[in-house]
C-alpha positions as CSV (number, residue, x, y, z in Angstrom):
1,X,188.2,78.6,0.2
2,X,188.0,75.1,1.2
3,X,191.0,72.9,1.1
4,X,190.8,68.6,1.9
5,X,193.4,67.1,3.4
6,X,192.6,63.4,2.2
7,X,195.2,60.5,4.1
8,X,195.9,57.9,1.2
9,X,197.6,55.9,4.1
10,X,198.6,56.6,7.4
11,X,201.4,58.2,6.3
12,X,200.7,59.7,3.2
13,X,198.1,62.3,2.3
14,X,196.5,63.7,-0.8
15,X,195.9,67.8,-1.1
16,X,193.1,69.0,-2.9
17,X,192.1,72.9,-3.3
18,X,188.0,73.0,-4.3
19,X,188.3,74.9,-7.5
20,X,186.8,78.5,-7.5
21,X,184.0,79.4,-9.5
22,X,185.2,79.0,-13.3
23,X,186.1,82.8,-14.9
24,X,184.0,83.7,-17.9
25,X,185.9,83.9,-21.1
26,X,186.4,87.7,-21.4
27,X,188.0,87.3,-17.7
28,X,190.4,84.9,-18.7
29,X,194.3,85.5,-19.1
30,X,195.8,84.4,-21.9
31,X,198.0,82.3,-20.0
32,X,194.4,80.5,-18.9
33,X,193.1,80.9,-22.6
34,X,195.7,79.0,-23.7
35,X,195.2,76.2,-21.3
36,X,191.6,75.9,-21.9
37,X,192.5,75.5,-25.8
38,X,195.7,72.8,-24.8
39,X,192.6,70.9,-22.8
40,X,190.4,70.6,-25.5
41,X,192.9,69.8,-28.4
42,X,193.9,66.6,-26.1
43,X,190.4,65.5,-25.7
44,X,189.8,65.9,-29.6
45,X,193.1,63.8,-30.6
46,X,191.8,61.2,-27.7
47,X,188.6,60.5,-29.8
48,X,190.1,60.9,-33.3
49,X,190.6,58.0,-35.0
50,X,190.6,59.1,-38.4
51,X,194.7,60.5,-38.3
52,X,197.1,59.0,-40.7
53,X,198.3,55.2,-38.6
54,X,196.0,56.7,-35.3
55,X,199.1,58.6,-34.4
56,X,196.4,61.4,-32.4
57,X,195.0,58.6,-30.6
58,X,198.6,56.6,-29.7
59,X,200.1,59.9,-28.8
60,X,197.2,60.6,-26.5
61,X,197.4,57.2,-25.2
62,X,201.3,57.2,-24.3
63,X,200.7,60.7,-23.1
64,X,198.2,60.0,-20.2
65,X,201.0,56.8,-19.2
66,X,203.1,59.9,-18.5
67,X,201.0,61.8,-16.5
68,X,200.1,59.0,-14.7
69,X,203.5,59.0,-13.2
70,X,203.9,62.7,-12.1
71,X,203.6,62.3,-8.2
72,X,200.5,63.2,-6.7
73,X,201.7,65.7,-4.1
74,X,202.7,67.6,-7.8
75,X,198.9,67.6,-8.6
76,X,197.6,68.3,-5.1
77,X,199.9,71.4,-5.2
78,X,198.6,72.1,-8.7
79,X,194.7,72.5,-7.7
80,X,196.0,75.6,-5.3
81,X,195.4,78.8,-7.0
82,X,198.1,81.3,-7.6
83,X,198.4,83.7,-4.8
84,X,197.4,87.1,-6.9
85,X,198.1,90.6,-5.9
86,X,194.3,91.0,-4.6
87,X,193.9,87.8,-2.5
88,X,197.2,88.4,-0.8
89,X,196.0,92.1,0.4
90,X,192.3,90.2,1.2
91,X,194.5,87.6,3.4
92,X,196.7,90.7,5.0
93,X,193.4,92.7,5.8
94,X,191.8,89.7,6.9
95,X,189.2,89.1,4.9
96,X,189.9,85.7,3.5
97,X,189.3,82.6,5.0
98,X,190.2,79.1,4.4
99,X,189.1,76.0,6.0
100,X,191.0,72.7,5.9
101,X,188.3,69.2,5.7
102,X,190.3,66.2,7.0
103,X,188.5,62.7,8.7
104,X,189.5,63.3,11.9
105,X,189.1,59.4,13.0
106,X,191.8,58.8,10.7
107,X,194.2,62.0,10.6
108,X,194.8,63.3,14.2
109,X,193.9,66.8,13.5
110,X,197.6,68.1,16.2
111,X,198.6,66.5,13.3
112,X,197.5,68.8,10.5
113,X,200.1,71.7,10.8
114,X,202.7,69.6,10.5
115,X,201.7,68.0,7.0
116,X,200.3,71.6,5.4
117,X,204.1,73.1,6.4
118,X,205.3,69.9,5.0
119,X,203.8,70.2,1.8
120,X,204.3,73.9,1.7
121,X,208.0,73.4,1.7
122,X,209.7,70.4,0.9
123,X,208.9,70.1,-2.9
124,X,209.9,73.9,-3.8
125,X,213.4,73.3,-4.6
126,X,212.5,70.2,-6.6
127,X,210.1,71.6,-8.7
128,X,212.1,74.9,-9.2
129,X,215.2,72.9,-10.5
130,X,213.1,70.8,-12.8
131,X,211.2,73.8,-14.3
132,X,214.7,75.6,-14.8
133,X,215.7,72.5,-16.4
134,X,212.4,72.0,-18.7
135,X,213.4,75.5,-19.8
136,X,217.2,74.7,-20.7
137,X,216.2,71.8,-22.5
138,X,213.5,73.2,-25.0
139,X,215.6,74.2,-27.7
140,X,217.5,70.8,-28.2
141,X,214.4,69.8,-29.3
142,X,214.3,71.8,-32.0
143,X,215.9,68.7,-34.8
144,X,212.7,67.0,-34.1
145,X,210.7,70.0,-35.6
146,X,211.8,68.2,-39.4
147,X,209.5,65.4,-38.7
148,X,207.0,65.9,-40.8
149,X,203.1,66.2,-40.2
150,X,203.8,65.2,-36.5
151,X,203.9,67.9,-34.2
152,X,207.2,68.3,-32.0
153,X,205.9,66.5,-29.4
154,X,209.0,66.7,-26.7
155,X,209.0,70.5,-27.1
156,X,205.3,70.3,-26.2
157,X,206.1,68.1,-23.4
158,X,208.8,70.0,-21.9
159,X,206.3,73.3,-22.4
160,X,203.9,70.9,-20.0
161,X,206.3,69.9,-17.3
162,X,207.4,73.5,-17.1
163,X,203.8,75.0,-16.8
164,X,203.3,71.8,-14.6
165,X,206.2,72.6,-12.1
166,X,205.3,76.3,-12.3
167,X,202.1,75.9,-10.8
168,X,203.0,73.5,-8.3
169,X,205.3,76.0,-7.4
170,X,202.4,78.7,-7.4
171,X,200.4,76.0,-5.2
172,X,203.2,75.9,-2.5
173,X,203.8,79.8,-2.2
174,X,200.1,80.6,-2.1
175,X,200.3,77.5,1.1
176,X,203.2,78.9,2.7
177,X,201.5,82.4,2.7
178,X,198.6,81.4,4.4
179,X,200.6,79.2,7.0
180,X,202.4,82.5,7.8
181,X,199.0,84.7,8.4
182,X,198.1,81.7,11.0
183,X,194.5,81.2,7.9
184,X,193.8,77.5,7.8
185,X,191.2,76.4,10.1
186,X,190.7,72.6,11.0
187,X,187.6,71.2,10.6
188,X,187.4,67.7,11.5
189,X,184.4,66.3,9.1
190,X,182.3,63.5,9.7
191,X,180.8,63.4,6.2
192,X,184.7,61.8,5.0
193,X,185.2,60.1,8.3
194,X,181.6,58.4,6.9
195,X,182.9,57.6,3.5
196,X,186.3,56.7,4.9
197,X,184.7,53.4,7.0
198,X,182.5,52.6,4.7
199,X,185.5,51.8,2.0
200,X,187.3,50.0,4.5
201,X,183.7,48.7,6.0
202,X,182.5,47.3,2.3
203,X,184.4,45.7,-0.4
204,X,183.1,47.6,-3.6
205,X,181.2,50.7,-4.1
206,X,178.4,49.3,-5.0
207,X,177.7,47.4,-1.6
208,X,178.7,50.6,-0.1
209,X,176.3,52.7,-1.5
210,X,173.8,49.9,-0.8
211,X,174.8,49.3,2.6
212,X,173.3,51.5,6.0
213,X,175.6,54.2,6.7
214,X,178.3,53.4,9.6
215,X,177.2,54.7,12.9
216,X,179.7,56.6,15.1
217,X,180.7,53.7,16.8
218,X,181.8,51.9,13.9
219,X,183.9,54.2,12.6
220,X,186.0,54.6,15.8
221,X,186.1,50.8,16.2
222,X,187.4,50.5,11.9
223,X,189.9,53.5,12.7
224,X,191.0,51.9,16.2
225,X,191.4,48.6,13.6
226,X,193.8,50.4,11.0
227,X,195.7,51.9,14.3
228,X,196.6,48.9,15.3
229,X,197.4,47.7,12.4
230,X,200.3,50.3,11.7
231,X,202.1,48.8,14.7
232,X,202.7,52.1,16.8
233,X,203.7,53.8,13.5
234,X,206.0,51.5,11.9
235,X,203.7,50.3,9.2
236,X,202.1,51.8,6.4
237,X,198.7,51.1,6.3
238,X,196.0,52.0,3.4
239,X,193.1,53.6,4.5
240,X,191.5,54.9,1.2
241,X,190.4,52.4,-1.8
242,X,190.5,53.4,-5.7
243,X,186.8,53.1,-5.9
244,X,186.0,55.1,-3.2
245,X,187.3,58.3,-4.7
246,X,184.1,58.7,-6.7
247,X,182.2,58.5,-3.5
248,X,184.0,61.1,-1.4
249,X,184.2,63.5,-5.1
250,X,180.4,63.6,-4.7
251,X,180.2,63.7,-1.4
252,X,181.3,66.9,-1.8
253,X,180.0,67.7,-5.0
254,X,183.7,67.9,-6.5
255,X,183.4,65.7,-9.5
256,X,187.5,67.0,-10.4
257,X,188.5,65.5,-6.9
258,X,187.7,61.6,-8.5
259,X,190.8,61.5,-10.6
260,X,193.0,63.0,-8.0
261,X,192.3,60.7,-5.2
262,X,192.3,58.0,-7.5
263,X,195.7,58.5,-9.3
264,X,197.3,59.2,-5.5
265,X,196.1,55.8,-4.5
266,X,197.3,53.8,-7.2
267,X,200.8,55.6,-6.7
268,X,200.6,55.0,-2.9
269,X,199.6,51.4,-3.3
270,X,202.4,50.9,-6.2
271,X,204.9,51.9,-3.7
272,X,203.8,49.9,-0.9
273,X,203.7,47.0,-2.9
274,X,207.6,47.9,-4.1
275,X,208.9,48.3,-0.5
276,X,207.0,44.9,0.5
277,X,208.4,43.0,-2.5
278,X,212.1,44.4,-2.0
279,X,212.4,43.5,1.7
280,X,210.6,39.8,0.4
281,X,213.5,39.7,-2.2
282,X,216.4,40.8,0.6
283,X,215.0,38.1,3.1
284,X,215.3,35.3,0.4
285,X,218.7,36.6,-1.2
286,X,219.9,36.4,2.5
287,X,218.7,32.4,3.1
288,X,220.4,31.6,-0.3
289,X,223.4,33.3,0.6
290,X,223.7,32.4,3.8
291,X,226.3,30.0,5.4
292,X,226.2,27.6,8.0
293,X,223.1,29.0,8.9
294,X,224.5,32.5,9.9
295,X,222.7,35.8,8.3
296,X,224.2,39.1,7.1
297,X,223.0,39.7,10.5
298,X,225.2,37.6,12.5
299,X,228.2,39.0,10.6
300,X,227.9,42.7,12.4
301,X,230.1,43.3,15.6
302,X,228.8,43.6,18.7
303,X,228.5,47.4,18.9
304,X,226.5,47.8,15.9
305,X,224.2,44.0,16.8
306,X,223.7,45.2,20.5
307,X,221.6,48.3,19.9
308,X,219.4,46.4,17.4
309,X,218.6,43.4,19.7
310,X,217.5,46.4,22.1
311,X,215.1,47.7,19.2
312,X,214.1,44.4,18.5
313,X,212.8,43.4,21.8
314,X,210.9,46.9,22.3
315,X,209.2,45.7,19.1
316,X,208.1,42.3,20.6
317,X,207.3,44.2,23.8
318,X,204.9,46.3,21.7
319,X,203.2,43.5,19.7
320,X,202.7,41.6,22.2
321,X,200.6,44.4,24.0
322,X,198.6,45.2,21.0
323,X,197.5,40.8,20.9
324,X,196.4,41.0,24.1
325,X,194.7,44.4,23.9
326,X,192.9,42.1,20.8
């Protein structure tokens, strides 16, 4: 099994478990029969247009706002298999293996450990509470079954984000396991460290498939570039573009991967772009309130000012260093 450990930016990364060969239909649970049937009902009411006032299509339409906005580590979890009763004695008699892809130029791969662990553990509580809670709240939908010839959609919904949370906790157990039985090996792979420049190298997709492919070299000088860039570690820096999804899905022959990467790097890029504008907003609030020409800043005492000028100066110190490495 072949997982991708895809860095949206240098400090946030995408999960994505290459889907096993698909079960034929006698093999299927229900629990899988019924998912398959979910599936296809959306992708009917998304092209029906003939429904009393479109409400298939509108419902459709409001509905993939929604899932727009479940976080993408939920749907990286999400494309990990359940951990069954036969893998888990394969991975015990070791005769499973897994192998974790990442661009090595631009995710150190001492590095790697650290973020599967991560993402093994620290959404399991989270998604257990909400899927208790999905639950709990079902039958208080139950008024809205009166409605007539409309569905009840929030019962559906909350059905949804329970299955949803479920198998992102499914995703995360199967992880852990692994972690424990010491399974995933790195593989540093210069087919994404490839794809990776050229998105940064090029400005669209088409130029980039156009374009020669980067050599060696200019991939280590684009990744030394974005290094740089994230100031020793204090910023956030982007290092996958929208577009390039589609390239690096069939790279890989993964066409399912497209929508993931693309989805986590319109969240990632959403949130960069909130931090930015908040701290914008603070620095202005702070000239138009500020008096005499003194800052919040000026107002703390010495004991709390003095250890940020130190942090402050270390931060110059460090600038300064990169401009005349540049």
């Amino acid at each position: 099994m072949r997982l991708f450990l895809l860095p949206i930016s240098t400090r946030r990364t995408l999960i994505y478990c290459e889907k096993l060969h698909e079960k034929a239909a006698s093999e299927r649970s229900l629990l899988d029969k019924a998912t398959f049937k979910a599936n296809d009902l959306w992708v009917n009411w998304e092209k029906d247009e003939k429904s009393p006032l479109g409400w298939k299509k509108k419902v459709t339409t409001y509905g993939n706002q929604l899932l727009k906005r479940i976080p993408y580590e939920e749907w990286g979890l999400k494309t990990i298999p359940a951990l069954t009763a036969k893998r888990k004695k394969a991975i015990e008699d070791g005769k499973e293996k897994y192998q974790v892809m990442f661009p090595g130029l631009y995710l150190h791969q001492n590095k790697v450990p650290e973020i599967l662990k991560k993402m093994a553990s620290e959404r399991v509580a989270m998604h257990r509470n909400k899927l208790v809670w999905s639950v709990v709240a079902m039958p208080f939908t139950a008024p809205f079954m009166l409605i007539p010839v409309i569905p009840n959609l929030p019962f559906f919904y909350l059905v949804y984000r329970a299955y949803s949370h479920w198998k992102a906790l499914t995703g995360s157990k199967h992880l852990d396991f692994i972690l424990q039985h010491n399974l995933p090996t790195p593989h540093p792979s210069w087919e994404l460290d490839e794809v990776y420049t050229a998105g940064l190298m090029y400005p669209t997709r088409a130029i980039s498939r156009a374009a020669p492919r980067p050599t060696k070299e200019q991939a280590q000088e684009v990744a030394r570039v974005v290094e740089q860039q994230t100031n020793g570690g204090d910023e956030d820096v982007m290092v996958l573009q929208k577009w390039n999804g589609k390239l690096i899905a069939e790279q890989f022959h993964l066409p399912d991967m497209e929508v993931e990467i693309e989805r986590a790097v319109e969240q990632v890029e959403d949130s960069i772009k909130a931090r930015d504008e908040l701290i914008e907003e603070k620095l202005e609030l702070e000239k138009a309130t500020a008096k005499e020409g003194r800052t919040a800043k000026d107002e703390l005492p010495d004991e709390v000012l003095k250890p940020l000028e130190q942090t402050e100066k270390e931060i110059h110190k460090k600038a300064e260093k990169v401009a005349e490495k540049q």
